[in-house]
N, C-alpha and C positions, 0 to 999 in steps of 0.2 A: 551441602546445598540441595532443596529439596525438589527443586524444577531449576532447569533450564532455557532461554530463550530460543536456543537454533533446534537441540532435539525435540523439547515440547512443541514443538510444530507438526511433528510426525501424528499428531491427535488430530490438525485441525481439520481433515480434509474426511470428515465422519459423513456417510451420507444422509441423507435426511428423506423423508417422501417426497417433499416437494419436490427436491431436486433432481430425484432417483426418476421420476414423469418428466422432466423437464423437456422442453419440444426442441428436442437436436434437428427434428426436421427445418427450424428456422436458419441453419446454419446454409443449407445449398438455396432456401428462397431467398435470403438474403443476398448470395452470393448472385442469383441470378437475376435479381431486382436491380441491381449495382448493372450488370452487364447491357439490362436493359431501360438504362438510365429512366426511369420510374420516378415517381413526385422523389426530389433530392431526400425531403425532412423523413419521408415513410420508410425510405432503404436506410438510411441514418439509427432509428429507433429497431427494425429487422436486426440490424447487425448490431446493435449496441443489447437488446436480448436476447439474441444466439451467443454473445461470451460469453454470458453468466452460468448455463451449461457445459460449456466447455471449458471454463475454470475450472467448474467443480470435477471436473473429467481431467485435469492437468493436474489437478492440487491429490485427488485418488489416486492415479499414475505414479505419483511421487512418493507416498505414504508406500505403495506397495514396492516400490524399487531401496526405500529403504531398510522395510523389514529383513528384503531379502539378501540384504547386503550390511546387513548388521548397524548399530545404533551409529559407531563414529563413523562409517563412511552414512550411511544416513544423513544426521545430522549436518554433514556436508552437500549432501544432496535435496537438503530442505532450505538451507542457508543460499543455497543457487538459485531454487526453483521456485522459491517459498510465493516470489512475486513477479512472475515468469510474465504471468496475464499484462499486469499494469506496463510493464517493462517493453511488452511488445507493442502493445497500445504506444506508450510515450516514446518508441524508437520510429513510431510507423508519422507522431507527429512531426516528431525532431524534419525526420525525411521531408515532410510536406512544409516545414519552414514554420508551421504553427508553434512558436518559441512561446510565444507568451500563453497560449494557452497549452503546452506542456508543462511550463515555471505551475500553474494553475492545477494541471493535476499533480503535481510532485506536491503538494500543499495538502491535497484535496485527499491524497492516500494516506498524507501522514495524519488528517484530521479526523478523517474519517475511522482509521483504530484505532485513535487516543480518546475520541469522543462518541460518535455512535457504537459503532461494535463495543468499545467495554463498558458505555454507559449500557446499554442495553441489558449487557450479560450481568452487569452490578444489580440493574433495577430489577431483573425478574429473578434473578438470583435472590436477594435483599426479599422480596414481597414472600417467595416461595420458602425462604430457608431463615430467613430473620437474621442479624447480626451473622457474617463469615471472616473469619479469620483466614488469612495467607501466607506466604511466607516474603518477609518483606527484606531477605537477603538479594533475592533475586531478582526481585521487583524494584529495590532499591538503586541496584547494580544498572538497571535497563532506562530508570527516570535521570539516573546522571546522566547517563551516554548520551542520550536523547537532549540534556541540555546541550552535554558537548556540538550536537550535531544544530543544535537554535544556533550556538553560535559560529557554529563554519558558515552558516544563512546569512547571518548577521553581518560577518566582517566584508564580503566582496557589496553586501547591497547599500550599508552606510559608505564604506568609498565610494561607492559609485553616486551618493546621493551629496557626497560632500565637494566631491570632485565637480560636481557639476553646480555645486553653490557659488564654488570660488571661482567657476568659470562665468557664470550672470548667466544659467542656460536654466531654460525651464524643465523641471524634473521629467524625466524620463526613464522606464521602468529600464528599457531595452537599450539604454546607455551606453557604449560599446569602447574603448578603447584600448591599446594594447596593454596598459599597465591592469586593465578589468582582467582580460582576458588570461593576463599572466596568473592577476590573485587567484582569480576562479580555479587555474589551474593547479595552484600551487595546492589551497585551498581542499580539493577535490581527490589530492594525493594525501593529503593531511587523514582526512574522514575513511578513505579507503582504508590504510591502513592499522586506522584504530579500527574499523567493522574487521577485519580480519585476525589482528589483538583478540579481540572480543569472539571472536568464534573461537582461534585456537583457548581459548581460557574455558571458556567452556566446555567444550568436548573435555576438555584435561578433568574438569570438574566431576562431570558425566560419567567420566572414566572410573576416579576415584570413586566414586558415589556407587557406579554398579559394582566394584570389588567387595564393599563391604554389604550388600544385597541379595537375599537369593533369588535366580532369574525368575520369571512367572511362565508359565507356558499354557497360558489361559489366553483362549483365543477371543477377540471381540465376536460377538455373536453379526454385528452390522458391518464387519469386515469383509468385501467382496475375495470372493475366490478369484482371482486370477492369476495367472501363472507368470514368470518373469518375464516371458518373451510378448506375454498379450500385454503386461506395463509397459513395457520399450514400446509396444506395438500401439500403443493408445496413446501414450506419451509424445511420440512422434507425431501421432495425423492429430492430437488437439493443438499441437505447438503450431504447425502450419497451417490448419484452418484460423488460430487467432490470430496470425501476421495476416492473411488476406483478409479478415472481418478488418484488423488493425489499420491496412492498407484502405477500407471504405470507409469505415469512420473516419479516418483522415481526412478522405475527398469531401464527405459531407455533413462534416462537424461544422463548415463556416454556414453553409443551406438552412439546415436545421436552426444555429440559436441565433438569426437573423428572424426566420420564420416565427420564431417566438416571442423575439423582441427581448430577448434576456442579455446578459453582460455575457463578453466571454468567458470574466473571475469565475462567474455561475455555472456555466458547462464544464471548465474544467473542475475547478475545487467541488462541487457538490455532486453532477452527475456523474460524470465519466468515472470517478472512483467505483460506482455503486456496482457494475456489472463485476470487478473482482472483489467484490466484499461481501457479497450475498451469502456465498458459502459458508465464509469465517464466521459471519454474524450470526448466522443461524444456530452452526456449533458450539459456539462460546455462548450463546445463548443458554441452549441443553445441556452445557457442562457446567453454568453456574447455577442453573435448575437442580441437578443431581450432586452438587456440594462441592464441585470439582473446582473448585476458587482459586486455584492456584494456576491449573490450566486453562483456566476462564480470563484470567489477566494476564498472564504470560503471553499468551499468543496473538493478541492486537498488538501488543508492545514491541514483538518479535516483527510485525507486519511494518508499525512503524519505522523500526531501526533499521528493516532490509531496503526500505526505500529513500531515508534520509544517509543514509550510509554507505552503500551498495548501491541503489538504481540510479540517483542523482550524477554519485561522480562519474559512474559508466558511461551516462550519458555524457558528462562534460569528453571524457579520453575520446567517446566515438564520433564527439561532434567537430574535434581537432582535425579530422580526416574531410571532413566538409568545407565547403567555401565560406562559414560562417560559424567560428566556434559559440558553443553554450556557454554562456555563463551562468554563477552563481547567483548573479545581482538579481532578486526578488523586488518585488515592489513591496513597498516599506508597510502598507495593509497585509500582505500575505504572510511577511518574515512576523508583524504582528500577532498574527493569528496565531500561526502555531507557537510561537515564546507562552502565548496565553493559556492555550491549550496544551502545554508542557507543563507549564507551573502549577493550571489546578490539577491537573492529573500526578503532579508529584508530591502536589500538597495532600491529596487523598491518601498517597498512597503510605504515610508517613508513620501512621499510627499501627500499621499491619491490620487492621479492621475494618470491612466496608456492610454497609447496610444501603435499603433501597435508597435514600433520599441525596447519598453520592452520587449514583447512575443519573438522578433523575437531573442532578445536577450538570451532570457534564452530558446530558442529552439538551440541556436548556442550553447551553454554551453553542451546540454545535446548531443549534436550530438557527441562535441569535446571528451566528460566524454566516449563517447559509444565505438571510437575510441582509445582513452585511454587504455582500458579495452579489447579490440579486440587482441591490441596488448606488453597485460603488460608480459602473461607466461603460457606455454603449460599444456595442461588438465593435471591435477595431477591424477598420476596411481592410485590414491587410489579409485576414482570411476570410471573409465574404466569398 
């Protein structure tokens, strides 16, 4: 196998100019804009563009904690961290009761690497390099799981939409009862431990693959110098400056997409993804610029799997401890989207050959999906 999903991640976190300027000074005005309760929507966008540097500052932390701990324990430590950022963000909602608009970003992360990021990286890749070949073992491998994981989506959100047919109740996204909250659970142990299947198969794979390889010891020339203990040491204060960004987005994610008159489908699926996806976007961009097609689809797909796999059921176990568990049950538009957005991203991926007019394809899907969602149903009072 000639890439992997969990280790080929250890590429994605390359830095780039943009990012390498990025104004980390937003991170303490944000913080002290929050303090001094300031117009709600202006501390809201402060803290929603102070993560996008400190992702990229989380996602470099990680690359460098795993070089220096070797690929398999790596790869384990990319499969944890990969989506540290979104994870915090969605724990800091869970906390503030915005259910429905976390069910929105758990959509919004998985749409956003199945259709922007790799449309992107296909169409510049495609214009730059013309006709790319991949390897469609592993690619393959990644588009099933992904269905697997449409329908762990699938089964708690049609109960919950059937259950409440045969009850004469009018549909309801946030549906709640105990038989929901069992499936969700069940459900959520089900996905867990295929994402972890799926990791141990791969490192094994990884394993096999480097015995018969000679290592390289050809340094990225754009690899930062840091030392293990400045990784741990960056690693640590980006993780807790994103749980208190995490913590103000929370408070003023309902201020802000009142302020704009947007749906809340639209804040979470479309925006809130963007500040952890900047970084990947960028990379997977430049890696399918420079013919790296393999690590150019590999890594949104990797993005997708750790958050339909891994951050979703996390969140269902942590929200057990709360006075209100998560569930799985989606609203029947969002469990849509992504089925749709899995299907043509595994229909592309069928033939092992992508050229620009796939990318541009599934960048029209995610435009259409954004659209969709802009104007499916007005902010729900319950986080105003």
């Amino acid at each position: 196998m000639k890439s992997n999903f969990v280790v080929l991640s250890l590429m994605k976190a390359r830095p780039s100019a943009l990012l390498a300027r990025s104004p980390l000074l937003l991170v303490p005005i944000a913080m002290l804009a929050a303090a001094l309760q300031v117009n709600p929507p202006l501390v809201f966008v402060l803290a929603f563009v102070a993560l996008i540097p400190l992702a990229h500052l989380l996602a470099e932390s990680t690359e460098i904690l795993a070089i220096h701990t070797g690929p398999r324990i790596g790869g384990l430590l990319n499969a944890t961290f990969g989506t540290l950022t979104e994870f915090i963000v969605m724990y800091a909602l869970l906390r503030a009761g915005h259910t429905d608009l976390l069910k929105a970003s758990i959509v919004g992360s998985i749409l956003i690497s199945l259709l922007l990021t790799l449309g992107a990286a296909i169409l510049f890749g495609g214009i730059r390099n013309g006709m790319q070949r991949f390897d469609q073992q592993s690619v393959g491998l990644a588009t099933t799981t992904m269905i697997l994981a449409v329908v762990g989506l699938m089964v708690p959100t049609f109960f919950s939409a059937v259950t409440q047919r045969q009850e004469n109740l009018i549909y309801d996204p946030g549906f709640q009862t105990e038989a929901v909250d069992k499936l969700s659970q069940a459900v959520a142990v089900i996905l867990f431990l295929l994402y972890m299947l799926t990791v141990v198969y791969q490192l094994r794979a990884r394993e096999g693959e480097e015995l018969t390889q000679k290592p390289s010891a050809i340094r990225d020339p754009e690899q930062p110098g840091w030392s293990l203990r400045g990784a741990i040491g960056i690693l640590i204060a980006a993780t807790l400056a994103i749980a208190v960004l995490g913590e103000i987005i929370s408070q003023f994610v309902g201020p802000f997409g009142s302020s704009l008159g947007v749906t809340y489908l639209f804040v979470g699926a479309v925006i809130l993804p963007v500040a952890g996806a900047v970084s990947e976007l960028l990379v997977c961009v430049r890696m399918a610029r420079n013919n790296q097609v393999n690590l150019a689809i590999s890594i949104p797909m990797n993005g997708a799997l750790q958050v339909s796999l891994f951050v979703a059921p996390l969140l269902v176990f942590l929200s057990a401890l709360g006075p209100t568990p998560l569930t799985l049950s989606f609203g029947v538009s969002e469990v849509m989207a992504v089925a749709i957005a899995v299907a043509l991203a595994a229909y592309e991926a069928i033939d092992g050959v992508t050229n620009w007019l796939e990318g541009a394809q599934l960048l029209a899907l995610w435009g259409m999906l954004a659209l969709w969602f802009y104007f499916f149903q007005p902010w729900p009072h319950a986080v105003r």
